[in-house]
C-alpha positions, 0 to 999 in steps of 0.5 A: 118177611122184610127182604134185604137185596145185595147192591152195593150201589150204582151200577159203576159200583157195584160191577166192580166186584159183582158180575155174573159168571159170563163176567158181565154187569149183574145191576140192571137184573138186580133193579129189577128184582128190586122194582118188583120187590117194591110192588110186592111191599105196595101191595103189603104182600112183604114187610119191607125191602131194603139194600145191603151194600158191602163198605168199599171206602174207596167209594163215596158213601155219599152217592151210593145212599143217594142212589139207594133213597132217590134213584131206587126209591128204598127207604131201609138198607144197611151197609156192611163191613167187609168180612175180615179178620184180625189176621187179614185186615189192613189196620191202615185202612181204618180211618178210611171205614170211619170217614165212609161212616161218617159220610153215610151219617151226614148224607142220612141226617137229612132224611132220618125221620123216612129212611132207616140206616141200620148200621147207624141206628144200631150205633146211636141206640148203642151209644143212648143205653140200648143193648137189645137191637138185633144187628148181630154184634152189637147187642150185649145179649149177641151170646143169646141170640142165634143168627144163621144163614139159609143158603140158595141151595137149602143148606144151613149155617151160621151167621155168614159173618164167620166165612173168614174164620177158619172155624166155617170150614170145619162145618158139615152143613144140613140141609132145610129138607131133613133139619128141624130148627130144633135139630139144628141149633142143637147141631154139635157145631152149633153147640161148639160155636156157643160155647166159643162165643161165652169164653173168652180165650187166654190170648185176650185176656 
């Protein structure tokens, strides 16, 4: 398995939004599940270990793949838009995504033949032709495809992409102790999701 850890850059960063319940600094236990994930790919024990970083644009994109590449020593991460919908998102903010992406571009050109960007990779393989990269969203096989989740306490659901959406809270998870991955894709949830994800409703037309 390849291990992803949520960090969503250097430490005056990532406190901003991730603290523990005590309301204190969740990065320096987060670095260490980190090292201790490196030694554990030194050793070929896991496939890979990389960050995943929620895009603020009000931080540098800049500083925060410097951290991951030269203070953490990662060479894969993947940086994530915010969960938003069509009816929460600020549509003046949008050229601030752009220039975070396009910082995170010009800082990762230097080192694209080490360090694997996933979001960037999935956009340039996009725009070469090639529609089968498994980043959820970007493949026109996307409908075929099923992400889904395996929450810390044992439940499973849907891609976490769609906890915005009023659809999640419809949503009685099963539990991995009692659910086969044959029973849950085969979840009337499941089923509904797929159908919503093949029909394009009228008010998009």
């Amino acid at each position: 398995v390849g291990v992803g850890v949520s960090l969503d850059g250097p430490k005056i960063y990532n406190d901003a939004y991730r603290l523990d319940h005590k309301g204190k600094s969740t990065y320096q236990q987060t670095k260490n599940g980190i090292d201790l994930l490196r030694a554990a790919y030194d050793d070929k024990k896991i496939y890979s270990v990389g960050a995943l970083a929620v895009i603020n644009p009000e931080f540098s994109a800049k500083k925060t793949y410097r951290h991951f590449v030269d203070e953490l020593g990662l060479k894969g991460m993947d940086f994530l838009l915010p969960d938003f919908t069509h009816d929460n998102f600020n549509f003046d903010h949008v050229y601030k995504y752009a220039d975070f992406l396009i910082e995170l571009y010009d800082a990762w050109v230097a080192d694209y033949k080490e360090v694997d960007v996933r979001i960037v990779s999935s956009l340039l393989s996009k725009l070469k032709g090639d529609f089968t990269n498994r980043l959820y969203g970007f493949s026109e096989r996307a409908v075929e495809d099923v992400a889904f989740t395996i929450q810390s306490d044992g439940t499973l659901a849907p891609d976490d992409i769609l906890r915005s959406t009023p659809l999640w809270k419809t949503f009685t998870a099963p539990h991995v102790n009692d659910t086969s991955l044959a029973e849950f894709l085969e979840h009337e949830f499941m089923i509904k999701l797929d159908k919503v994800s093949r029909t394009i409703p009228d008010a998009c037309d």
